[in-house]
N, CA, C and O of each residue as an XYZ file, in Angstrom:
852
protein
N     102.907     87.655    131.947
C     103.901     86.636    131.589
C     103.615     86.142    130.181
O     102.470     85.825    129.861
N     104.710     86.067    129.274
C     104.301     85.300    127.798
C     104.713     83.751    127.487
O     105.641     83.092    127.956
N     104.077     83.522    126.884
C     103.571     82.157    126.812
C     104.418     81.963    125.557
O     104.208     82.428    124.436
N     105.854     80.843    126.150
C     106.692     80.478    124.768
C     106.075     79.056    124.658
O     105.286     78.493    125.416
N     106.694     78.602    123.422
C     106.092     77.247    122.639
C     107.288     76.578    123.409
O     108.353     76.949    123.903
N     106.744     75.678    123.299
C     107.806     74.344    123.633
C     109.145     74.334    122.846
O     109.400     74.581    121.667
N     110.108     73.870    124.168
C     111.319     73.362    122.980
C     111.139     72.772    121.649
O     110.118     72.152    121.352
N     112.450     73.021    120.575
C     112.287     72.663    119.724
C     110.934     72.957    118.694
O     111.066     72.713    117.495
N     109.564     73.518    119.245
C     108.663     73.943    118.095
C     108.966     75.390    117.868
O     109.162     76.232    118.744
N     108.976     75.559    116.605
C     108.938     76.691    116.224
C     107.637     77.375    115.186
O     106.862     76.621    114.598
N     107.560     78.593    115.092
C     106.874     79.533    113.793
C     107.356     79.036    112.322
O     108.393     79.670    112.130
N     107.207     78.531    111.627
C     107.910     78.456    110.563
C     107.551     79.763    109.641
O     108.485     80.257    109.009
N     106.300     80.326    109.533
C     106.439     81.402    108.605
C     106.953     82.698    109.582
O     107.265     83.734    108.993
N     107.045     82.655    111.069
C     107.729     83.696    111.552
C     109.583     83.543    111.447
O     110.585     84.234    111.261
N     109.282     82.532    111.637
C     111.412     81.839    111.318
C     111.979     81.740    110.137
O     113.198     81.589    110.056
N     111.026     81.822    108.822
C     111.472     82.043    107.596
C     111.342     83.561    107.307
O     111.737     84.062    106.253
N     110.896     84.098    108.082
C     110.819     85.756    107.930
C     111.806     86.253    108.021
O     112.458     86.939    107.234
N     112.085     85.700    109.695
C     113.844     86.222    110.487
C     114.885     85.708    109.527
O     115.777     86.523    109.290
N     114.962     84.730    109.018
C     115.959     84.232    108.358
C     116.280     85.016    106.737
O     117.256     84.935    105.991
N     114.998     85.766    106.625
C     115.154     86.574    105.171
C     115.652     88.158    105.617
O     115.864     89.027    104.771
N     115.794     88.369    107.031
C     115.982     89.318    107.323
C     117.382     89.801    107.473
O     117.994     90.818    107.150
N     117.737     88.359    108.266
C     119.116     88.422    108.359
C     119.895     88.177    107.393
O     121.038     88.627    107.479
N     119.579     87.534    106.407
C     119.956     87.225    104.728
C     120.209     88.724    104.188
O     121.283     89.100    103.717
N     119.145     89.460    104.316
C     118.955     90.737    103.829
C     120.283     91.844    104.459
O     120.746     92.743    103.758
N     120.714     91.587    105.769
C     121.376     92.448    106.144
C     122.816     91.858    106.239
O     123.597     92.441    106.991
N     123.378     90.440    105.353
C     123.889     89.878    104.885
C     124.456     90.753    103.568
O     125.630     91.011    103.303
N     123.152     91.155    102.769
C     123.958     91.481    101.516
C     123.705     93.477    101.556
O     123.770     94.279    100.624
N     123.474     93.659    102.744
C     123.613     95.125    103.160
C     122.449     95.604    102.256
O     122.479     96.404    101.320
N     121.383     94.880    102.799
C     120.194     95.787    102.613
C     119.348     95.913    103.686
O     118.362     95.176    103.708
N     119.566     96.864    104.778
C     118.519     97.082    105.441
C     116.892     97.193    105.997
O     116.266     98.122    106.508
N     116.528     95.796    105.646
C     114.705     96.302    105.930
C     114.669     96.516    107.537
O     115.372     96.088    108.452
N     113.658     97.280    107.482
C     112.513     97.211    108.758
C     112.655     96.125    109.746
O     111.681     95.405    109.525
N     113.593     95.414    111.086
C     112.612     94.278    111.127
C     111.508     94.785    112.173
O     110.895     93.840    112.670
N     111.159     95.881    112.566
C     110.643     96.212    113.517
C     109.201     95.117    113.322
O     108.871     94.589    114.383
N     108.585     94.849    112.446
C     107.500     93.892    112.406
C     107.380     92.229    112.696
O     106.383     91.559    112.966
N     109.321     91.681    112.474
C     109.129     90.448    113.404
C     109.438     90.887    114.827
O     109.053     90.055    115.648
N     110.130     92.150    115.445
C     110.886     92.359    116.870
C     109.390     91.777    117.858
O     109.589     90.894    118.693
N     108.630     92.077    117.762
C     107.710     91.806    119.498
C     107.626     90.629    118.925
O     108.274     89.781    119.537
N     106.876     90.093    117.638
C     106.638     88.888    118.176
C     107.983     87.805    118.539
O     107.803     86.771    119.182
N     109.069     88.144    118.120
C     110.126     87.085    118.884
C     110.695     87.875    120.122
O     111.473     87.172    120.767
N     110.546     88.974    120.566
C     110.534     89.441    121.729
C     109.706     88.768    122.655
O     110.161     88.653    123.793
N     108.396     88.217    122.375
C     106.958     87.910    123.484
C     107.521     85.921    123.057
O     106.938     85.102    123.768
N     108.036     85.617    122.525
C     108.615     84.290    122.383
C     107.792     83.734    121.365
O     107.156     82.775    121.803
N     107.649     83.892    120.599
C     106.582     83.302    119.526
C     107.552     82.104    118.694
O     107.007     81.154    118.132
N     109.183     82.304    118.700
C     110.024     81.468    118.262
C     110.939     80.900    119.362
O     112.019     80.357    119.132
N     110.395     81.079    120.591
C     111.197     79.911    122.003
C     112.011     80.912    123.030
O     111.936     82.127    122.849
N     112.504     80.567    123.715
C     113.242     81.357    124.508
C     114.779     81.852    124.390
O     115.345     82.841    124.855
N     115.351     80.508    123.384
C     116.166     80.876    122.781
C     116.804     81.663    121.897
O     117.962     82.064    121.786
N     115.530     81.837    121.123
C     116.138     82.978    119.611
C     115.573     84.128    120.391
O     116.077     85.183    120.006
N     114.729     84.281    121.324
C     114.402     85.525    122.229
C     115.640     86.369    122.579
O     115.895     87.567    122.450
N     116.411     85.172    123.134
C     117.927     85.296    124.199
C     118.658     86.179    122.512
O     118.800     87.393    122.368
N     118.898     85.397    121.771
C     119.807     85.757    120.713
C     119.350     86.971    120.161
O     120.170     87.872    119.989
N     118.093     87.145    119.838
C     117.511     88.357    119.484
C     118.288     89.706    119.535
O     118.506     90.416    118.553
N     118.745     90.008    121.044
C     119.310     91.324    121.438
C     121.160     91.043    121.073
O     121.921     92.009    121.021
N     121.554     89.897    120.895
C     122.977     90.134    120.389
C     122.718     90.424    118.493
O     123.542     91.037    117.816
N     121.670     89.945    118.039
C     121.438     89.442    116.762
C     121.125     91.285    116.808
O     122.216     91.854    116.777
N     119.999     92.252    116.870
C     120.278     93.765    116.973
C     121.323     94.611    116.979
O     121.476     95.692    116.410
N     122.214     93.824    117.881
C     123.579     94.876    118.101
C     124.289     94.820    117.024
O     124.821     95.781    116.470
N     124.328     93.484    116.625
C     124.861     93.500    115.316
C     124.810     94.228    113.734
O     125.609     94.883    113.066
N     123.066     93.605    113.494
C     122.839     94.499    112.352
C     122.805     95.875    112.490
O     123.116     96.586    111.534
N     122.439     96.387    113.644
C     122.570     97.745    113.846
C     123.823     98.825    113.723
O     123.867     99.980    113.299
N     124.911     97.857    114.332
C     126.314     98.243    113.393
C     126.589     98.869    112.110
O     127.156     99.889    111.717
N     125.830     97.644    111.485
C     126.038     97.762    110.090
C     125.131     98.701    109.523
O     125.400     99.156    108.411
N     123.996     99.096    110.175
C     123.161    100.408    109.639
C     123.862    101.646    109.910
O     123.850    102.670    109.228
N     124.646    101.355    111.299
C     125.244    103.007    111.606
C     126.613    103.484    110.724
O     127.103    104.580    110.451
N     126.904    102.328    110.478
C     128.079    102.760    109.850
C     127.662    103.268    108.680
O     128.439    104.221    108.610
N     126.919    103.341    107.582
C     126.386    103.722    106.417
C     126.585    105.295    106.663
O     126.462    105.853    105.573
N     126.764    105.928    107.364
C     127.034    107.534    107.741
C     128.290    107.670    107.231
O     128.807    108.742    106.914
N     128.711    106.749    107.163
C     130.477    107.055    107.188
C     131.071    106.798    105.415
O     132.200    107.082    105.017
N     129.755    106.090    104.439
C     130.422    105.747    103.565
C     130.259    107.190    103.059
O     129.511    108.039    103.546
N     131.256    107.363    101.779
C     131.448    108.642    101.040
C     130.027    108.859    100.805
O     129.353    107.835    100.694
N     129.218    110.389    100.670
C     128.049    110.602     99.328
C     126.779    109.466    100.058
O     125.585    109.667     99.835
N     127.097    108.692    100.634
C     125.894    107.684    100.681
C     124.833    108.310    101.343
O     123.757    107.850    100.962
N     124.722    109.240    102.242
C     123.883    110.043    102.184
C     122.597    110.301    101.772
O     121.472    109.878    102.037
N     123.320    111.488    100.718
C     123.014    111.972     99.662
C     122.697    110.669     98.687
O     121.484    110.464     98.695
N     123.109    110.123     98.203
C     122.650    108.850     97.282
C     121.195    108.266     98.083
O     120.283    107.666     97.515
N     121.241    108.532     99.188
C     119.945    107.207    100.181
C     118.886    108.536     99.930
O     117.739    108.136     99.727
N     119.021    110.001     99.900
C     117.802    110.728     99.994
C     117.234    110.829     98.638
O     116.013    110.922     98.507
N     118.454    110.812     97.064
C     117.866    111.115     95.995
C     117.198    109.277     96.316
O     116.018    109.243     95.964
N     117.431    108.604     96.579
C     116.915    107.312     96.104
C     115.543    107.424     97.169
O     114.533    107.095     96.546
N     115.314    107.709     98.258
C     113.839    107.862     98.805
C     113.459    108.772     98.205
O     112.263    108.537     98.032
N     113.828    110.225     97.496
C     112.568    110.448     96.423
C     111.871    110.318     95.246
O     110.751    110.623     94.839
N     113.383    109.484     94.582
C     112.744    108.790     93.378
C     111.751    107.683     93.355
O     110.922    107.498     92.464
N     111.987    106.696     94.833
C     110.875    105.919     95.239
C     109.518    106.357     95.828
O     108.502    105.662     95.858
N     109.648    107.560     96.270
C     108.421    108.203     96.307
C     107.692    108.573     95.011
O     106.577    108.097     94.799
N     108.284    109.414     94.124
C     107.685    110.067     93.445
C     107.293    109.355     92.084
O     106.815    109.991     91.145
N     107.563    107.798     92.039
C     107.982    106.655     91.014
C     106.230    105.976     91.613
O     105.303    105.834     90.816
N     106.132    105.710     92.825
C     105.054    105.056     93.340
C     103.608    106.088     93.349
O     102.434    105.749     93.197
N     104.293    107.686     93.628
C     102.931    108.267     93.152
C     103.034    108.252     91.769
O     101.992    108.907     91.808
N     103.219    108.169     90.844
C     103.568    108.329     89.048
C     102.608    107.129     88.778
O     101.605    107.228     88.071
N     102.991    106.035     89.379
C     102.160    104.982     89.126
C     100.915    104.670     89.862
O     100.418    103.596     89.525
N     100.241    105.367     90.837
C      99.244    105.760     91.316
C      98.183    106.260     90.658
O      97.061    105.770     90.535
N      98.813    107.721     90.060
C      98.268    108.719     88.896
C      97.676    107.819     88.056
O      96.462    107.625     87.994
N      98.629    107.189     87.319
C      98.558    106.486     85.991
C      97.133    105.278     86.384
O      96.371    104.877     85.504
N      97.030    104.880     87.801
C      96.115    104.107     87.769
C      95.015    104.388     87.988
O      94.151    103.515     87.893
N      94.598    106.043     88.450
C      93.874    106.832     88.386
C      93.225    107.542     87.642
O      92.091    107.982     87.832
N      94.045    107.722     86.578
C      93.212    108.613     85.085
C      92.365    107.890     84.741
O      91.393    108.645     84.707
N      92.086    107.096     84.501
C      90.941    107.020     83.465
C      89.767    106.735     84.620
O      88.674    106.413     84.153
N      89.833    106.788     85.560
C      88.937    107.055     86.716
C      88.364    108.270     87.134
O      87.351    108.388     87.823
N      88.924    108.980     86.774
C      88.923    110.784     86.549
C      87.975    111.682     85.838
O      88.265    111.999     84.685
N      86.966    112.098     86.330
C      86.371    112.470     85.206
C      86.687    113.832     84.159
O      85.971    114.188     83.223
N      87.688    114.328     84.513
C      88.408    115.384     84.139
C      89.368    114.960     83.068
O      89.918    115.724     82.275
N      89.572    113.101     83.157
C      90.565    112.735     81.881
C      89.365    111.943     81.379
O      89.825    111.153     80.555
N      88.336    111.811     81.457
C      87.462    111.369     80.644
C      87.184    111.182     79.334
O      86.610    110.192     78.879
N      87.708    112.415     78.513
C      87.397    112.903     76.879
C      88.590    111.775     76.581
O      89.522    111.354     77.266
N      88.190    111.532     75.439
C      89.309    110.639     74.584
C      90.871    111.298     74.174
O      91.930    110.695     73.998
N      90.575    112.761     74.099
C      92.065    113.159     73.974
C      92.994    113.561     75.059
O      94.184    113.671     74.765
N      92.648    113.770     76.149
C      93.104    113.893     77.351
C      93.402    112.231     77.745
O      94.561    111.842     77.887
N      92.580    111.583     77.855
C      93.011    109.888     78.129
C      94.124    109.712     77.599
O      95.127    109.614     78.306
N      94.163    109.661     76.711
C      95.031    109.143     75.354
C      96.622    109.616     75.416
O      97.695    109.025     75.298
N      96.115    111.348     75.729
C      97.557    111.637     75.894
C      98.471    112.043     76.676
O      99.653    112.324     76.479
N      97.269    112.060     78.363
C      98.499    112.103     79.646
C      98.503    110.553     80.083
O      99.420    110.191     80.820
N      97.943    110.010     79.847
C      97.804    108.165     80.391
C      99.048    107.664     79.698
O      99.427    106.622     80.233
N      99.653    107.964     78.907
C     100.469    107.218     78.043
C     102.364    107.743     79.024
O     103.370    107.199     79.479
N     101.768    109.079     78.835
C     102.818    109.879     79.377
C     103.291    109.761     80.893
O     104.465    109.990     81.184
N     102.089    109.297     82.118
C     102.000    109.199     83.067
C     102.704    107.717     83.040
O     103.431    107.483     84.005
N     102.601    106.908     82.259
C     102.688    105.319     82.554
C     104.421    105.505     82.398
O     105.189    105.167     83.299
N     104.933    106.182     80.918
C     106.025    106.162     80.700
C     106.731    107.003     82.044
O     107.762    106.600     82.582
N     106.077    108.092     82.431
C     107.353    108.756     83.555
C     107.686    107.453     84.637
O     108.831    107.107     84.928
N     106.354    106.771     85.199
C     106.656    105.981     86.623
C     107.656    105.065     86.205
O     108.458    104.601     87.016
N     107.673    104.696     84.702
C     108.149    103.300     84.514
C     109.893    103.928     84.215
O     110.847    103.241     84.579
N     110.080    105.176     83.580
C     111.384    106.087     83.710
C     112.075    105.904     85.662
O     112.918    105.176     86.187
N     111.031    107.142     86.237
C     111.672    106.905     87.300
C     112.096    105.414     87.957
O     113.221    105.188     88.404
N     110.949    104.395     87.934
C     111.289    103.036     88.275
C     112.532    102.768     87.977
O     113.259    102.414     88.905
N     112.953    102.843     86.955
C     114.354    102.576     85.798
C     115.414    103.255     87.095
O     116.375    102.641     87.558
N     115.078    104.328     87.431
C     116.052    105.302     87.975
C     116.572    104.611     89.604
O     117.574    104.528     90.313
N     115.042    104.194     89.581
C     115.341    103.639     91.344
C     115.949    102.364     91.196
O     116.721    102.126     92.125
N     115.886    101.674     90.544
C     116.792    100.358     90.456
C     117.781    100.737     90.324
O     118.593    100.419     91.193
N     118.387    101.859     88.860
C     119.959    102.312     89.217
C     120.631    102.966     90.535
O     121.827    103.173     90.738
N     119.704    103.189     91.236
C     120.315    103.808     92.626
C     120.230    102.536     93.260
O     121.229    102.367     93.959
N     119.338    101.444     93.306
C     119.504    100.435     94.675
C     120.728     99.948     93.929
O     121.522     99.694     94.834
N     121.252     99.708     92.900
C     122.786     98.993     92.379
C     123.506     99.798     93.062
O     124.126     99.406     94.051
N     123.542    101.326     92.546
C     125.017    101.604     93.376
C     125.063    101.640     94.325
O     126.007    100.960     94.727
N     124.263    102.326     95.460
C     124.075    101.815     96.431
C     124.469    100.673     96.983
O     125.129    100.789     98.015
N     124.265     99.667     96.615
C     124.158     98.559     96.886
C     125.898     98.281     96.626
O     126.595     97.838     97.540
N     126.242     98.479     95.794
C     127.881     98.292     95.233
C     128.671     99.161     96.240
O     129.799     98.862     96.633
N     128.168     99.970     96.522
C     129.097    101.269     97.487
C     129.091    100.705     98.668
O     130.042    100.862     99.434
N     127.812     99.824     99.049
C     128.376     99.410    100.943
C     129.047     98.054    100.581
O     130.035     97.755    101.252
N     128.719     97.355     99.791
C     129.401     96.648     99.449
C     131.110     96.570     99.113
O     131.693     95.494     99.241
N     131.739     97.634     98.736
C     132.942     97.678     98.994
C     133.130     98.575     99.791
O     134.163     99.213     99.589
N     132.321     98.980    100.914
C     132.483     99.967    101.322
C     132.892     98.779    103.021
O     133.627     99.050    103.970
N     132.230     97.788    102.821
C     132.211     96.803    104.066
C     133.321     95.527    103.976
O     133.552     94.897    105.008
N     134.021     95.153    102.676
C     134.799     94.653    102.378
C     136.310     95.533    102.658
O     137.305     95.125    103.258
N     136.175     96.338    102.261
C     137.580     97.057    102.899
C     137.351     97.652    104.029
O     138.252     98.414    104.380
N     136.744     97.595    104.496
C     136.753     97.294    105.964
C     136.288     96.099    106.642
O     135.302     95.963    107.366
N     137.254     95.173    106.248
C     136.279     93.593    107.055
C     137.018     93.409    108.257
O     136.478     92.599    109.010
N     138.529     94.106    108.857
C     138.933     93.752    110.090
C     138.055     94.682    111.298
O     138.218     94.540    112.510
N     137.209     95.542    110.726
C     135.920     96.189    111.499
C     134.790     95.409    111.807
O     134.143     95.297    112.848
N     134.655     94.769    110.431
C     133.190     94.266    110.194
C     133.134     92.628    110.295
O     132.115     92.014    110.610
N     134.355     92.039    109.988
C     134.750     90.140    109.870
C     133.610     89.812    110.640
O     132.640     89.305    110.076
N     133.601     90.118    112.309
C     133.224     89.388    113.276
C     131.774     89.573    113.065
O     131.052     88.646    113.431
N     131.068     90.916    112.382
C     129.498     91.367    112.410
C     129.084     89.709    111.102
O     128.201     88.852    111.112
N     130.209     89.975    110.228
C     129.308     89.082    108.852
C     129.440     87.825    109.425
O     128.407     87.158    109.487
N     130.800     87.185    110.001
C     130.266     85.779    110.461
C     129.550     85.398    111.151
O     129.197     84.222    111.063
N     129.087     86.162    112.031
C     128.007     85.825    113.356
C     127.020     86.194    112.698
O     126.048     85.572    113.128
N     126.597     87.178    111.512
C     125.378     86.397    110.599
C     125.071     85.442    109.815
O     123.990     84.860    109.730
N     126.108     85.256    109.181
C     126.028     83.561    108.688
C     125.454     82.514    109.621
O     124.383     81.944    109.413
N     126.346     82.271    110.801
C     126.464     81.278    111.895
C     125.141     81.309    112.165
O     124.444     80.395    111.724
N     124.489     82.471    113.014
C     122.954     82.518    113.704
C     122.323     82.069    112.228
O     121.559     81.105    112.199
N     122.638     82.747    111.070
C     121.118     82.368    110.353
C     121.251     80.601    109.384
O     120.404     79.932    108.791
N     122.901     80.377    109.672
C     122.952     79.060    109.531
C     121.977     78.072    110.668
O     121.423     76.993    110.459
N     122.014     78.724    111.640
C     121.411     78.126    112.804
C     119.887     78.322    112.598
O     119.069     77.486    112.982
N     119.628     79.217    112.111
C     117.960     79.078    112.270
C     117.349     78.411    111.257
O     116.177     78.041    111.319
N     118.534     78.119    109.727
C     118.333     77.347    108.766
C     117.833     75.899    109.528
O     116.692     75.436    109.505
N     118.682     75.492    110.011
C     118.153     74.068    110.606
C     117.193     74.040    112.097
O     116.396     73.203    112.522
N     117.617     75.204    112.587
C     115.800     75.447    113.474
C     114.524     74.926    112.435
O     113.804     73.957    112.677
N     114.438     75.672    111.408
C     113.745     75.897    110.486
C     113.090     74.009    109.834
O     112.060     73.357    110.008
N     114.131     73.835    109.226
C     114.120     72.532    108.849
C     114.126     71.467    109.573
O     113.940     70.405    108.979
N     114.327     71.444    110.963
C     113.682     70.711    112.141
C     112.606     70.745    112.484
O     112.056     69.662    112.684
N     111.835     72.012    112.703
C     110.423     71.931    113.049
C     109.429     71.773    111.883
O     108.209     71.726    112.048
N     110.137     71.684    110.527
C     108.952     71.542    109.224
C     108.934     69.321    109.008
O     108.260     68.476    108.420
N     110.257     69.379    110.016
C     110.205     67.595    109.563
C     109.127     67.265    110.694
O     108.046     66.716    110.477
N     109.648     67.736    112.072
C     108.841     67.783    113.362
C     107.324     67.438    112.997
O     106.646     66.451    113.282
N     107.082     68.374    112.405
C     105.365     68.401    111.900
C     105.100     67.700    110.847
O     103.893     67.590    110.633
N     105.987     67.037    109.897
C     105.905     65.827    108.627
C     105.574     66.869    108.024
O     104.498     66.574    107.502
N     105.854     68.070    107.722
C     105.562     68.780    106.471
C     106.392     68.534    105.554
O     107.506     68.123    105.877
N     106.060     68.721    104.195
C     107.236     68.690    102.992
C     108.155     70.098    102.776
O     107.697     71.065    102.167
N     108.941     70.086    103.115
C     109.954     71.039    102.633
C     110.338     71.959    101.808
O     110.973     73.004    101.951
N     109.575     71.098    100.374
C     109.605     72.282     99.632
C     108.031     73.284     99.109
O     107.523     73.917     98.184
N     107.907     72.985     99.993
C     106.035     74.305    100.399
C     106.712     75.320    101.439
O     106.086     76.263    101.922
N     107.638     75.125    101.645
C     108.362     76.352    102.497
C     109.349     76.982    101.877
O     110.532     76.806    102.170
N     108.895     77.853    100.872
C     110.421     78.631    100.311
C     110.840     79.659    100.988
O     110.381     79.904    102.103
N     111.741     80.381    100.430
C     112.331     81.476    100.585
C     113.164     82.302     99.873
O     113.897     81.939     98.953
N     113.027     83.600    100.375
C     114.022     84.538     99.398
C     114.989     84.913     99.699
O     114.976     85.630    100.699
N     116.174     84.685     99.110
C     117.582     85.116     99.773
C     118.392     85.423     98.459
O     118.480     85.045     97.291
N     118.931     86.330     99.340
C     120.485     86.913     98.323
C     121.645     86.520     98.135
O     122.474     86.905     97.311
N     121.762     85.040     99.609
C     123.123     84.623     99.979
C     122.909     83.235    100.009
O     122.180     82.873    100.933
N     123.390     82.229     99.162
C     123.432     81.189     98.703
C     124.382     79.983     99.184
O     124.232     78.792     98.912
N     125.378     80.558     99.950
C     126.481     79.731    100.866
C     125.648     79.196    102.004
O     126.046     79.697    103.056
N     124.903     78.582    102.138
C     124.098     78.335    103.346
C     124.060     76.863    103.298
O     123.550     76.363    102.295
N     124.480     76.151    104.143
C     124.378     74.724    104.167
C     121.982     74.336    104.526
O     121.039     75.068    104.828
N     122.099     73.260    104.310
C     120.635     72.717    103.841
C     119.673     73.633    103.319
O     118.607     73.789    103.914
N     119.949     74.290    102.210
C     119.269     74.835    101.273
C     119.460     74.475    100.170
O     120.598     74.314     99.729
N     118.422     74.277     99.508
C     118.581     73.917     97.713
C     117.610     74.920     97.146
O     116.499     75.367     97.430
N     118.852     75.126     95.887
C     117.995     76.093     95.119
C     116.798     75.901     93.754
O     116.935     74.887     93.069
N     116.105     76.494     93.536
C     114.992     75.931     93.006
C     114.609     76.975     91.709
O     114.215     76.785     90.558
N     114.923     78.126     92.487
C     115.226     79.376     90.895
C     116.276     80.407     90.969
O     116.763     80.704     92.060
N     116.701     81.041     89.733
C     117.763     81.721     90.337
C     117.017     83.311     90.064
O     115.850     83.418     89.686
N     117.826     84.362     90.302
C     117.334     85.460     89.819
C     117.238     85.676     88.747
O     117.963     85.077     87.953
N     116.145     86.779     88.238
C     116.138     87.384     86.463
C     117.333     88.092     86.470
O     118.218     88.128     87.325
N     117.223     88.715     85.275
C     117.922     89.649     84.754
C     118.513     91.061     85.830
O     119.608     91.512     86.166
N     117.014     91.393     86.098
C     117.256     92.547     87.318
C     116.828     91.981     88.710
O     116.423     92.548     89.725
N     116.977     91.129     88.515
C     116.355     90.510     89.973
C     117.689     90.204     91.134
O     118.748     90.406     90.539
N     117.942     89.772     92.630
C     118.460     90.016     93.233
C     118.640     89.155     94.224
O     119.514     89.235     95.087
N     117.478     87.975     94.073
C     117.325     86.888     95.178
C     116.677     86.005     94.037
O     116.037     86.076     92.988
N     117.586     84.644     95.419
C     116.803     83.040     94.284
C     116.143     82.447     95.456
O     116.432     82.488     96.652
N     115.083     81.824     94.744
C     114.100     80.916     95.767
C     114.910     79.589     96.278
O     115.714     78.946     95.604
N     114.620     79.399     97.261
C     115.265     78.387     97.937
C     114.594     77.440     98.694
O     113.795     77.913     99.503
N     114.667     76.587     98.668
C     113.879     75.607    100.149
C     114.807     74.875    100.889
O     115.896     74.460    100.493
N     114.278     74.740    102.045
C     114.996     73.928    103.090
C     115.050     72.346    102.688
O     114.006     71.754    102.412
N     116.720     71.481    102.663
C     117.061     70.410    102.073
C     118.038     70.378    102.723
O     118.935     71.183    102.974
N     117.597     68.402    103.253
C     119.026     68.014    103.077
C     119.816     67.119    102.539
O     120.412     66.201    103.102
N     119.801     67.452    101.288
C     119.876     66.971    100.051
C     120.853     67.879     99.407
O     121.163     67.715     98.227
């Protein structure tokens, strides 16, 4: 038998996790959540978001399957897992040479270290231009189709509006201060959040804390 917390207490760094997750599949980027699923499966966030859990799956999972269907996206998702592969070994290498005793001599250092740094930081370049289009392609790829999808995006808003103030209930609960609890999000329409930074240049999410203010 698992042992849930009491009404009303919650995880706050497990409930600000879920809430970046569902944010995330908000602006159609798919992570992993397989690493919060057991622990809010075994109740680590109440019995309630347990309950919601398996409608909250059916949902984002929708929105992963359908990605088969956009044009090329495919093909765009495999060149983009090997440019992220082969971008992260590039920069591996590069942190490896001069550890090497085979690049040891000063002219070998000098002149694949330079070359190694520039390819990872090339491909890097490359993998950001694929997470944009990407990113632009489900993006209108889920907008013209919103009499498919309407009901998937509002019932993520709603739940993660809801765990917004889960969230900000159990940090007052405990007299914590509010803004020692940030977060990263892509989607900014969220009632009791204030924002605190916005994104860089290439950046993609602004820090936020729970306010109700």
């Amino acid at each position: 038998m698992h042992s849930h917390r009491l009404s009303g207490e919650k995880d706050p760094a497990l409930l600000k996790e879920l809430i970046m997750v569902v944010d995330s599949y908000r602006a159609n980027r798919f992570v992993n959540p397989n690493r919060i699923q057991r622990a809010i499966e075994d109740g680590k966030l109440g019995p309630d978001i347990s309950r919601e859990w398996k409608t909250l799956k059916e949902k984002m999972l929708k929105k992963v399957k359908s990605v088969e269907k956009i044009p090329r996206m495919p093909t765009m998702l495999k060149i983009y897992h090997v440019l992220s592969s082969v971008s992260i070994l590039a920069f591996f290498l590069a942190a490896a040479i001069p550890l090497l005793p085979i690049f040891s001599s000063e002219f070998l250092g000098i002149g694949i270290l330079p070359i190694t740094i520039g390819l990872a930081l090339t491909l890097l370049l490359y993998v950001r231009y694929f997470e944009r289009r990407i990113a632009a392609r489900m993006d209108e790829y889920f907008k013209s189709h919103f009499k498919e999808f309407g009901d998937v995006e509002t019932y993520l808003w709603q739940v993660n509006q809801k765990f917004l103030r889960m969230l900000l209930a159990s940090i007052e609960k405990k007299g914590e201060d509010p803004s020692r609890h940030t977060l990263s999000l892509r989607n900014t329409d969220y009632k009791l959040v204030k924002i605190i930074k916005r994104p860089g240049r290439f950046g993609t999410k602004y820090k936020v804390v729970p306010s109700r203010n």
